[in-house]
N, C-alpha and C positions, 0 to 999 in steps of 0.2 A: 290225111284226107286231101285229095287234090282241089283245085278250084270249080271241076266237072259238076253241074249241076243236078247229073243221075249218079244214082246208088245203084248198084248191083247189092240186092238181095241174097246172100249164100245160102242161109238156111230160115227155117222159119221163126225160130226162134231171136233172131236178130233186134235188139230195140234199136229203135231211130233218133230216142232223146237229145242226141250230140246233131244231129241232121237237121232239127227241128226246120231252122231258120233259113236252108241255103237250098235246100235237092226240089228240085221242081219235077223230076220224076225220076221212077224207082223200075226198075224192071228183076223177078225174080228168076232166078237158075230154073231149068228146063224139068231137072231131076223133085224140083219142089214140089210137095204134095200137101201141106200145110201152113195156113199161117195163124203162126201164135195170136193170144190173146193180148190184144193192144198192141201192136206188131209196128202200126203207123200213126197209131194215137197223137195228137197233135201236132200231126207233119203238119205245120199249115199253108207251106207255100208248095206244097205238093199237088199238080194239076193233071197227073198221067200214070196210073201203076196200070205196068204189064203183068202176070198173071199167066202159068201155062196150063195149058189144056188138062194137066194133072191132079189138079189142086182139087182135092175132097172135103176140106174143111178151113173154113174161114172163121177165126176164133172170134170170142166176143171185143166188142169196142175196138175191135181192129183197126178201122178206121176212123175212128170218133173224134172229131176235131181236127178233120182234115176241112176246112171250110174252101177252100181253094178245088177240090178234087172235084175233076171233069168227066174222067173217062176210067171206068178198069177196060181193060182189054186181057 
């Protein structure tokens, strides 16, 4: 993992557990059409997730304990 503050998201199923502490924003692949259930759970220095126009289902608790999170885009 570099010192880069965002994550690139590959796929939906991706956990962010090991990211918890450092990614300030996440942006996911364009080809994304889901995000897993608890996918950003406890990101909590996460202030920015991008999101593409594709995306038909947002799983449960996805976000939950992101207390930092600003913006989806």
């Amino acid at each position: 993992m570099s010192d880069d503050p965002t994550h690139l998201v590959h796929d939906g199923t991706e956990k962010q557990a090991e990211y918890n502490n450092i990614i300030t924003t996440m942006t996911c692949a364009p080809n994304i059409t889901q995000v897993a259930d608890g996918a950003c759970k406890y990101a909590k220095n996460v202030i920015s997730i991008d999101l593409p126009e594709g995306i038909t289902i947002i799983g449960q608790a996805s976000f939950y304990g992101c207390i930092s999170l600003k913006e989806i885009k």
